[in-house]
C-alpha positions as CSV (number, residue, x, y, z in Angstrom):
1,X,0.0,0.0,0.0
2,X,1.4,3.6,-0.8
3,X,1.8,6.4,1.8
4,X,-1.0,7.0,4.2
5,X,-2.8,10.3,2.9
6,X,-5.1,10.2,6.0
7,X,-4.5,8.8,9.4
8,X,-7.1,8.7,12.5
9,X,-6.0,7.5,15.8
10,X,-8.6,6.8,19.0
11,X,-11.2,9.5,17.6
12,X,-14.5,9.6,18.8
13,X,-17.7,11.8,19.3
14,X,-20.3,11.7,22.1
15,X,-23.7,13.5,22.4
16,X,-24.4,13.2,26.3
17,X,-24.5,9.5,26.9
18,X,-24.9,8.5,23.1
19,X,-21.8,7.1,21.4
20,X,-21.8,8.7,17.7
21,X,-18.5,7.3,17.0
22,X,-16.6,5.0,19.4
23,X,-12.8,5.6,19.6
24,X,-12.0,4.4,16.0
25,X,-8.2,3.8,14.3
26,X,-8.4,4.2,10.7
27,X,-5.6,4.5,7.5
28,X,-6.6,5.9,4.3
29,X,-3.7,5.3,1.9
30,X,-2.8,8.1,-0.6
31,X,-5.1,7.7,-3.9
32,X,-7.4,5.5,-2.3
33,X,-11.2,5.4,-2.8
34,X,-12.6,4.5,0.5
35,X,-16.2,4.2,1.3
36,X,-17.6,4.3,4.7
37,X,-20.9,2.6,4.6
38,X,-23.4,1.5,6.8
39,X,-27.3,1.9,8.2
40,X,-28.4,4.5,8.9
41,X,-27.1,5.9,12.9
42,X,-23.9,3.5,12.3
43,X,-21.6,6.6,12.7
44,X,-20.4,7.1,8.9
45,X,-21.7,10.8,8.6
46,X,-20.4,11.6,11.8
47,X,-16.9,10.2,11.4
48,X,-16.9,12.2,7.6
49,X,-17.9,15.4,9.5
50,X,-15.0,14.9,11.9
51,X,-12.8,14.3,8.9
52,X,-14.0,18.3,7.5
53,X,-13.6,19.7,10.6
54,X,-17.2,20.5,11.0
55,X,-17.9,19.1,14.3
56,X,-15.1,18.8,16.9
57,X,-14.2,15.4,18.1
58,X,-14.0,14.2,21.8
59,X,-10.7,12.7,22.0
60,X,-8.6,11.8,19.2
61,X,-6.0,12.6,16.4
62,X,-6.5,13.8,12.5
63,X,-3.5,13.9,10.1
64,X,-3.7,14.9,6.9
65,X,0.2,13.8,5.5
66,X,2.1,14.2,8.5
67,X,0.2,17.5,9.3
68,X,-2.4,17.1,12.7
69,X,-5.7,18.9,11.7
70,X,-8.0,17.5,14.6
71,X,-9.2,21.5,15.6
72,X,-7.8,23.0,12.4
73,X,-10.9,24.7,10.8
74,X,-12.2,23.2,7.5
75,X,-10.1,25.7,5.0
76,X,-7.4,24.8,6.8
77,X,-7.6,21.2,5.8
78,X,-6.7,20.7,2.2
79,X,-9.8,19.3,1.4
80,X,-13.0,19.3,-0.7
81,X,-16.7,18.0,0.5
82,X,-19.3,17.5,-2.2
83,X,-22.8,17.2,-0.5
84,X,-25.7,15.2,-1.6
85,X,-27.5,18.4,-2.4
86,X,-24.7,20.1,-4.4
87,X,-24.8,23.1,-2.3
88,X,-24.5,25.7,-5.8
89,X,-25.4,29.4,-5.5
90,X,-28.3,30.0,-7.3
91,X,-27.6,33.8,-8.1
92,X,-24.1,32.5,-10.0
93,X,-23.7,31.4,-13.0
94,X,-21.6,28.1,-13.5
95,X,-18.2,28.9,-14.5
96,X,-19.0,31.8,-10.8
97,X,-19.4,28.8,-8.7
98,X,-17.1,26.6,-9.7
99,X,-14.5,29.6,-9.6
100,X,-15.2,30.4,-6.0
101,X,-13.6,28.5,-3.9
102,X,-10.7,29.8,-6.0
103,X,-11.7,33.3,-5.6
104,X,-12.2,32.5,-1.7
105,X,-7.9,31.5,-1.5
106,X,-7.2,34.5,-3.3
107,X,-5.9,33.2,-7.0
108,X,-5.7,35.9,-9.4
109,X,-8.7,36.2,-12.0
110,X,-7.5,35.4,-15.1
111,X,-6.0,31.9,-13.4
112,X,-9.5,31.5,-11.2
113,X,-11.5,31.6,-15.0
114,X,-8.7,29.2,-16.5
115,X,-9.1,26.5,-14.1
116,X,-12.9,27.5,-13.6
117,X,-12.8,26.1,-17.8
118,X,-10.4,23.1,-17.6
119,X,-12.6,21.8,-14.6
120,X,-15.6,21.9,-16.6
121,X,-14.0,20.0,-19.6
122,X,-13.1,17.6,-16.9
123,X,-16.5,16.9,-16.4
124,X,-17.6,17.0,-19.9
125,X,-19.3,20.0,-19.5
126,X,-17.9,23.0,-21.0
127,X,-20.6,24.2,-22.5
128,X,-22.9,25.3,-19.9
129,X,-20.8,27.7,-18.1
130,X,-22.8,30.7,-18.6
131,X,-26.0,28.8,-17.7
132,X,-27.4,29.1,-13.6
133,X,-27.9,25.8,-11.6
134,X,-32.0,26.3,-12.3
135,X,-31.2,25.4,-15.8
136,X,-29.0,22.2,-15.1
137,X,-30.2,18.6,-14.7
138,X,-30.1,16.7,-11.3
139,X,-26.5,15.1,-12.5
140,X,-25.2,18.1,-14.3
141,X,-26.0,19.5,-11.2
142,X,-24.0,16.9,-9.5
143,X,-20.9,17.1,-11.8
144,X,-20.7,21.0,-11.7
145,X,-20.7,20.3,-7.6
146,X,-17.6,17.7,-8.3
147,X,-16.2,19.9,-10.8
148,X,-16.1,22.6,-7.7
149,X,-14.6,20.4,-5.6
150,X,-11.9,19.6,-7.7
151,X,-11.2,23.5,-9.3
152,X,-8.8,23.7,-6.1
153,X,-7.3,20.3,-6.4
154,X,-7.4,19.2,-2.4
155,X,-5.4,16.2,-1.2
156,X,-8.8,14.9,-0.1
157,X,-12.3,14.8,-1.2
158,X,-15.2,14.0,1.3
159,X,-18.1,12.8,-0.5
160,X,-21.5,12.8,1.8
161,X,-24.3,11.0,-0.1
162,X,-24.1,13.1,-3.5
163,X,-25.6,10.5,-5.7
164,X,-28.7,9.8,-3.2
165,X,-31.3,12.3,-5.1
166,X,-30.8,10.9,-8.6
167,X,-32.7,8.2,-10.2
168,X,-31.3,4.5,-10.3
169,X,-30.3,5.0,-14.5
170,X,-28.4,8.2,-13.5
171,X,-27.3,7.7,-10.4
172,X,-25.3,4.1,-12.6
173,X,-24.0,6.9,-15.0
174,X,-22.2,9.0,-11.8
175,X,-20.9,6.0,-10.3
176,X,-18.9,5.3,-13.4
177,X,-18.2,9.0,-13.7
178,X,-16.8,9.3,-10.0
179,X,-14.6,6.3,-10.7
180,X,-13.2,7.6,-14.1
181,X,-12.8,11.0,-12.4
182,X,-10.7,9.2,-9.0
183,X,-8.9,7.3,-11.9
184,X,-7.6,10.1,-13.9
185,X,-6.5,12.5,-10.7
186,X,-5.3,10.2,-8.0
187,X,-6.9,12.1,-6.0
188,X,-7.8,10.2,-2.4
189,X,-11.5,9.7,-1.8
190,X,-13.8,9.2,1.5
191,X,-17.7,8.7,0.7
192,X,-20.2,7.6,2.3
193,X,-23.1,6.0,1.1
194,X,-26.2,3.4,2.5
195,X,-26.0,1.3,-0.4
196,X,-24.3,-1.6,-0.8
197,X,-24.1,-2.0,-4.2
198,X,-22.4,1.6,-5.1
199,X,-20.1,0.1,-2.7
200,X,-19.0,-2.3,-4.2
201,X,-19.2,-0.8,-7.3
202,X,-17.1,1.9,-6.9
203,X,-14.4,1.2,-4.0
204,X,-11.0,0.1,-3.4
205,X,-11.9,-0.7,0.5
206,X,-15.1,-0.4,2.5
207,X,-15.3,0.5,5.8
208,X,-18.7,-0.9,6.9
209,X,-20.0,1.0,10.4
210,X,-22.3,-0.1,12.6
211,X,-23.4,1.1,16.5
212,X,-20.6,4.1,15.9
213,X,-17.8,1.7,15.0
214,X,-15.7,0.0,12.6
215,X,-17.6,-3.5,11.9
216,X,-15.1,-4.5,9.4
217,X,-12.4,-2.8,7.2
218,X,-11.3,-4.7,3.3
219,X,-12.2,-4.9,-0.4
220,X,-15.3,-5.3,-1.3
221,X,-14.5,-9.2,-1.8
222,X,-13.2,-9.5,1.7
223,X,-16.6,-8.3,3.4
224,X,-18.9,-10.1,0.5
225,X,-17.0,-13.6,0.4
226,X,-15.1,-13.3,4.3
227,X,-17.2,-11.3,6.7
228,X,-15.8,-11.5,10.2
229,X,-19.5,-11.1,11.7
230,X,-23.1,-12.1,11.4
231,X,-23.9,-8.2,11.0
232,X,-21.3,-8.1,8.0
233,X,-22.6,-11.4,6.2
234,X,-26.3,-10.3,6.6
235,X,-25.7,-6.5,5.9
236,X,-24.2,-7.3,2.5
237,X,-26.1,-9.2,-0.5
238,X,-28.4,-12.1,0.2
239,X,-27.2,-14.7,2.8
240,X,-27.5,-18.0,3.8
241,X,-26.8,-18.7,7.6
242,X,-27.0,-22.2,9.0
243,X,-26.2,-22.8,12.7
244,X,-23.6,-24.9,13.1
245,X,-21.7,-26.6,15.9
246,X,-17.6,-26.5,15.4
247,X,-15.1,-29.4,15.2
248,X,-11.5,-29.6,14.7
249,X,-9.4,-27.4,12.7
250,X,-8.2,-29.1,8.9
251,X,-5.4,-26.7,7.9
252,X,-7.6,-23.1,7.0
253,X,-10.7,-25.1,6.7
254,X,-12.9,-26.1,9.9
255,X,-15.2,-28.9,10.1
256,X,-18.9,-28.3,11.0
257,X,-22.2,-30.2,12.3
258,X,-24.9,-28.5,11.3
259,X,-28.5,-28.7,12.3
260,X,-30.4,-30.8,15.0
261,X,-29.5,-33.9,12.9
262,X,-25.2,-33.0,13.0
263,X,-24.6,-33.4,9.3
264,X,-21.5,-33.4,8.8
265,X,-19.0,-31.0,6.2
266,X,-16.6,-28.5,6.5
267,X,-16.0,-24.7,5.7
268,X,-13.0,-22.1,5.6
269,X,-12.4,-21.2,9.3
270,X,-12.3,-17.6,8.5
271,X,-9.4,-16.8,10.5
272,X,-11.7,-17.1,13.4
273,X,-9.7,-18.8,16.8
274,X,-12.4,-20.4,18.4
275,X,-12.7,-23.7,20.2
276,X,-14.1,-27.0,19.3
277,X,-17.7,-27.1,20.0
278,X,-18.4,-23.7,19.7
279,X,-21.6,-22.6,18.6
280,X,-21.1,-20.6,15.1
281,X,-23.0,-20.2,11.7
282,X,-22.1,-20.9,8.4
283,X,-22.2,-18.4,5.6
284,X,-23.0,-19.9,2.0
285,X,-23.6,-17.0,-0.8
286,X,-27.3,-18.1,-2.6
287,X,-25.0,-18.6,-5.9
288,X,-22.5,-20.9,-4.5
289,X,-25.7,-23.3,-2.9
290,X,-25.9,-26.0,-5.5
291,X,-29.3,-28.4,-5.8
292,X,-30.0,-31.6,-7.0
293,X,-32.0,-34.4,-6.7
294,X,-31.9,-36.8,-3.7
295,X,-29.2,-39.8,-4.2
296,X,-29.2,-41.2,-0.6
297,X,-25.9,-39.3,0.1
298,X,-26.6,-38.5,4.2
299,X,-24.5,-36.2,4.4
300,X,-26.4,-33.4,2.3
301,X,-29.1,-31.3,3.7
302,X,-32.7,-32.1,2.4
303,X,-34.9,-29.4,1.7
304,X,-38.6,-28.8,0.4
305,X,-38.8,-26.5,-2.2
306,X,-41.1,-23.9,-0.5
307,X,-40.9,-21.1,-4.3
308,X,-39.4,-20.8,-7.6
309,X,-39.2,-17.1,-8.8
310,X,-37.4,-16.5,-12.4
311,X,-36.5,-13.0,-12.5
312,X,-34.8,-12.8,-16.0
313,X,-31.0,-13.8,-16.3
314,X,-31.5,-15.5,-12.8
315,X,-33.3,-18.1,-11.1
316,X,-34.1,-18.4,-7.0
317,X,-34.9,-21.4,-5.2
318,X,-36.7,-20.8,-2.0
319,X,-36.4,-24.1,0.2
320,X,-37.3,-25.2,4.0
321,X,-34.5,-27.8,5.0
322,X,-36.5,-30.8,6.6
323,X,-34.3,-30.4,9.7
324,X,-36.7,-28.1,11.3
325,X,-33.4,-26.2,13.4
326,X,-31.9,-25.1,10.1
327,X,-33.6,-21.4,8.7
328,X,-35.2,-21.3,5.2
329,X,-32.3,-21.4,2.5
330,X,-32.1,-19.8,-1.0
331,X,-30.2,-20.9,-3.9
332,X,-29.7,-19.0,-7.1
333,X,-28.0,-19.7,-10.9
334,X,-28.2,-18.8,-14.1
335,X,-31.9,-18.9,-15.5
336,X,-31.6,-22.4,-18.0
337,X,-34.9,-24.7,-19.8
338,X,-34.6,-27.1,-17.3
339,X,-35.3,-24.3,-14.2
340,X,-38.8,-25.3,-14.7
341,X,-38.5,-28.7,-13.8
342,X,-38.4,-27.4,-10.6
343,X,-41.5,-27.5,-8.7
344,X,-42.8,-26.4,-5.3
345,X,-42.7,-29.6,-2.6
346,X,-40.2,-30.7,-4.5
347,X,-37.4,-32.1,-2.2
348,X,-33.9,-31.5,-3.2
349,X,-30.3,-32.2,-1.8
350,X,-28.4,-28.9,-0.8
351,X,-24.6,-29.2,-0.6
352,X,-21.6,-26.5,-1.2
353,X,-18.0,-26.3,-2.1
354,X,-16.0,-26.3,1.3
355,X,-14.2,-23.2,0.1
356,X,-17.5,-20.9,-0.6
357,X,-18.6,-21.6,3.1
358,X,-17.2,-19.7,6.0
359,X,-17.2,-19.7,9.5
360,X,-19.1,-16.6,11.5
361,X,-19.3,-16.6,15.4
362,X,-22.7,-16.6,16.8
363,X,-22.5,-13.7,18.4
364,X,-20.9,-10.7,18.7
365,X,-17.6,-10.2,20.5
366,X,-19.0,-8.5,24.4
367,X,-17.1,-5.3,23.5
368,X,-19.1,-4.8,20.4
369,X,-22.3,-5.6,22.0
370,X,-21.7,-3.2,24.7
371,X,-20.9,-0.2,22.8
372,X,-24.2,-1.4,20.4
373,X,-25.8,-1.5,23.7
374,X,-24.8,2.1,24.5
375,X,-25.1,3.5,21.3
376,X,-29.0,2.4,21.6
């Protein structure tokens, strides 16, 4: 990983006896796209506001570089915050409000119109600069506020929801813009977002939040295919969880007893150091459940298929194992002819890869469920 461009150590943020952000660690390495998701209350927005130097934190450090900004005022920062509601003066035209934060640091004129123009053609949109904001689209509106943001090329740019007002079809079009954009300048990026899939879409690392705290920090593969926690696996895409009792360790892979009935198989341990016997699920994605009739092999899990919905390019299989302590389970694959051989009460035979299952304590670690306990 490159030079760290942003570095948090033990901040936090406290309204009374509410924890907005418990004492989090965090290193944001220079050119990276990192996205802080999470529901809504997890702490995201607060930890970006932090980050501007709009709100100031309760303990903590902020470095920028080398540089410690945790009460240096926002202009002081080196930074840039697009909003989700652009935040463009109405009585200025275009080429105005994208040249102000220039005029604002004092850059001559003639230099503020020059860079006013080449951040526009950045954007693909030169030709709108005499126009006012009334007369732009939602997402012209949305690349002028980027274009802003950039004119002054920070170190950083803080994005807060600025794709969550435009339709799905546009809102796809920014993504890809945003990416190309962060491609071409280098420039590190911290947004926050609810959804998962611009997530996963558009980052190099997601930092997923939950109670005011980091849940889990990695690529987007590492949270969809490895979550560390039941809150992860379950937050993320579709799930299957199965209970699961643990046996011995086989190298990185675990084996596992699952249901009332102990049937018998294994999955990837998961990095987790927990003892024989210990209750845990198993996480198995909905496309890596295969299904097939019953050949007598015990060891698969039975199920009765409960729906069949074809949405398109993809088929779901909705099934209620016949061990009544396993949850309903959900398989999906490619739509194919023989997807309507499938039939409701049909009973099938569930089984998985060893390598597409992992291993997910039961519960929470007791200092995560405290600070969840305070933050409610």
């Amino acid at each position: 990983m490159s030079s760290s461009s942003l570095t948090v150590q033990g901040l936090a943020k406290r309204y009374g006896d509410f924890v907005a952000l418990a004492p989090t660690d965090l290193v944001v390495a220079d050119g990276e796209f990192l996205t802080l998701l999470g529901p809504s209350g997890s702490g995201k927005t607060t930890l970006l506001s932090l980050l501007a130097g709009l709100v100031p934190p309760d303990e903590g450090i902020v470095r920028i570089g080398a540089q410690d900004v945790t009460y240096a005022p926002p202009y002081e920062r080196d930074i840039g915050v697009v909003f989700q509601n652009y935040a463009l003066f109405p009585h200025m035209t275009i080429a105005e409000n994208i040249a102000f934060p220039l005029k604002m640091r004092k850059i001559p004129e003639a230099e503020a119109k020059k860079r006013a123009r080449e951040a526009l053609e950045m954007v693909h949109l030169p030709h709108i600069a005499g126009r006012y904001p009334r007369e732009l689209s939602g997402g012209q509106q949305q690349r002028v506020a980027l274009a802003r943001c950039m004119v002054y090329k920070p170190s950083i740019i803080l994005m807060d929801e600025p794709l969550g007002a435009l339709d799905k079809k546009l809102r796809e079009h920014m993504q890809l813009e945003i990416k190309h954009l962060h491609r071409e300048l280098g420039t590190t990026v911290v947004y926050v977002t609810h959804d998962q899939e611009e997530a996963m879409t558009m980052s190099d690392r997601i930092c997923l939040m939950n109670s005011g705290r980091i849940e889990q920090l990695g690529t987007p593969a590492d949270l969809y295919f490895r979550p560390r926690t039941l809150f992860v696996a379950d937050f993320l895409g579709e799930s299957n969880l199965l209970p699961a009792a643990l046996g011995p360790r086989l190298g990185d892979e675990a084996e596992i007893r699952l249901g009332s009935a102990g049937i018998p198989g294994r999955a990837l341990a998961n990095g987790q150091d927990l003892p024989p016997g210990s209750s845990v699920r198993v996480m198995v994605r909905p496309q890596n459940l295969s299904i097939a009739r019953p050949s007598g092999d015990e060891t698969a899990v039975m199920g009765r298929v409960s729906d069949v919905m074809v949405t398109g390019s993809l088929t779901k299989v909705y099934m209620q194992p016949l061990d009544a302590a396993l949850p309903p389970l959900v398989a999906a694959f490619a739509t194919r002819n023989e997807a309507e051989a499938i039939r409701i009460d049909d009973v099938l035979a569930l089984s998985w890869d060893s390598r597409d299952a992992v291993v997910i304590p039961d519960r929470a670690p007791a200092a995560v469920a405290g600070i969840a306990a305070k933050a409610a």
